[in-house]
Structure formats: structure tokens, C-alpha cells
C-alpha positions in Angstrom: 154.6 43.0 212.9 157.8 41.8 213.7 161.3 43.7 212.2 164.7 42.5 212.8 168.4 42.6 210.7 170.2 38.8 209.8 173.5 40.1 210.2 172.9 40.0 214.0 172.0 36.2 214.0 175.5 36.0 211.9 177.6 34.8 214.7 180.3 32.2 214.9 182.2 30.1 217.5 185.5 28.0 217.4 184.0 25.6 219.2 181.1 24.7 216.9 178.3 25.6 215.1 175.6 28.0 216.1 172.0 28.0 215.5 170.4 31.6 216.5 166.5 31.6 216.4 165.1 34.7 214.3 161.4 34.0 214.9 159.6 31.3 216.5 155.6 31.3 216.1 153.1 29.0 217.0 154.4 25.8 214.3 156.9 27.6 212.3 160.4 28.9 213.2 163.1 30.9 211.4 166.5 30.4 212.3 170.2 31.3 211.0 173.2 28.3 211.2 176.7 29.5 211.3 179.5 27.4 210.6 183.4 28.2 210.6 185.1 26.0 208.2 185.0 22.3 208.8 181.7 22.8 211.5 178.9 20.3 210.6 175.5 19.8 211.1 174.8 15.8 212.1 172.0 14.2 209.9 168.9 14.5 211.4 165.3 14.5 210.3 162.2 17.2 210.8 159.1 14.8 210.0 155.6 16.7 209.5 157.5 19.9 207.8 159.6 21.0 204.8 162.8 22.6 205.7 163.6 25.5 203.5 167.5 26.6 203.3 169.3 29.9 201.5 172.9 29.9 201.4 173.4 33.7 203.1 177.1 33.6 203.3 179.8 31.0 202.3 179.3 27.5 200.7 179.6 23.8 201.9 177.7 20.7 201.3 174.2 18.9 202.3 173.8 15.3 202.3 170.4 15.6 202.0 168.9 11.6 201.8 172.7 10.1 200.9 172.8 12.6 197.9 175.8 15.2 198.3 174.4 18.7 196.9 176.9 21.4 196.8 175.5 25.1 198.0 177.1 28.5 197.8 175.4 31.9 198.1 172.2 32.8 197.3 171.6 28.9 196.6 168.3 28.2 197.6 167.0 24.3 198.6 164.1 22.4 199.4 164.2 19.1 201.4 161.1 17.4 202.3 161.2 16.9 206.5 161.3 13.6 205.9 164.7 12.8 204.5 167.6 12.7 206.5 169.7 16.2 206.6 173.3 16.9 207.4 175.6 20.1 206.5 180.1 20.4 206.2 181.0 23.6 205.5 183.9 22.2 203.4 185.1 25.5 202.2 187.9 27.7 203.6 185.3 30.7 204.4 182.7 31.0 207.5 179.1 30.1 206.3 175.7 31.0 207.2 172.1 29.4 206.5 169.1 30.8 206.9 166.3 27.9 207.7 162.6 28.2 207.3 160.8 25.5 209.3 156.6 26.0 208.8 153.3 24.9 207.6 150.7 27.0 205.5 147.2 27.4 206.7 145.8 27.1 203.4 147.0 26.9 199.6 145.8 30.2 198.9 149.1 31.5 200.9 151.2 29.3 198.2 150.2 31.3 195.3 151.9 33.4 192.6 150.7 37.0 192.7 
């Protein structure tokens, strides 16, 4: 078992965006992106995985396979690894993303209970 707080993978730089890995395990990995306004993510791809996103702070846009999808807080989105992803945080307040990266071992861990 493995414990740890978000707020201290919450950190910013003027220079760019940071990417500050929660938990990497075997094939999946858990990671927090922070963006001051106007960073960017560059469109890029994760083939073989879905790349799960929550909106944890802030708001901005994906261009997730040419379509712009506007996020803010709490927003929670799917993109298949497969189609090209990019990020602007195009809002006037610091943002953070928390990104799932993973594969189940069977479908019985993808079940309502």
C-alpha cells in the first residue's frame, strides 16, 4: 500500500510546464501536469493505453484528435491512446491535471460494485 497527498505534486514553473510522477508500477503510471497560464502540452500520442484526465485545479483546453474540448475543475475526460493529445491552459489561473496512464488485468476490475 502506497499513501501520498496531490497537493505536493502541485508545483509550477515560469519556465514551463511540469509533469510530477505520483506512482509508476509495472505498465501504469499516475502523474500530475501543472501549467501557469498560457503553458501547453504539444500533441502527442500514448498508443496501447487510454489516458484518463481530471481537471484538479484551473481550466484550459484539449485538442484531443482536432476537436477543442473545454475543461475546468472536477471535469473528468477519456481519450483513447490513440488520438493525438495536446493541452493550453488558456485561462488566467494556474492549472493542474491529474493523468492516469494503465491497463486492467481483467474486466472483472472494470465493474460497478
Amino acid at each position: 500500500m502506497k499513501k501520498t497527498n496531490l497537493q505536493e505534486y502541485i508545483e509550477y514553473s515560469e519556465e514551463r510546464f511540469t509533469k510530477r510522477i505520483v506512482f509508476k508500477e509495472g505498465e501504469s503510471t499516475v502523474f500530475v501536469l501543472n501549467f501557469k497560464p498560457q503553458q501547453s502540452l504539444p500533441a502527442h500520442k500514448h498508443p496501447g493505453t487510454n489516458v484518463y484526465l481530471l481537471v484538479v485545479e484551473g481550466a484550459g483546453t484539449f485538442k484531443i484528435d482536432g476537436k477543442e474540448v473545454k475543461a475546468s475543475k472536477n471535469d473528468v475526460i477519456l481519450a483513447d491512446g490513440d488520438e493525438e493529445f495536446a493541452f493550453v491552459n488558456d485561462s488566467n489561473e494556474n492549472t493542474s491535471v491529474y493523468v492516469m496512464l494503465n491497463k486492467i488485468p481483467n474486466e472483472n476490475y472494470a465493474q460497478n460494485i
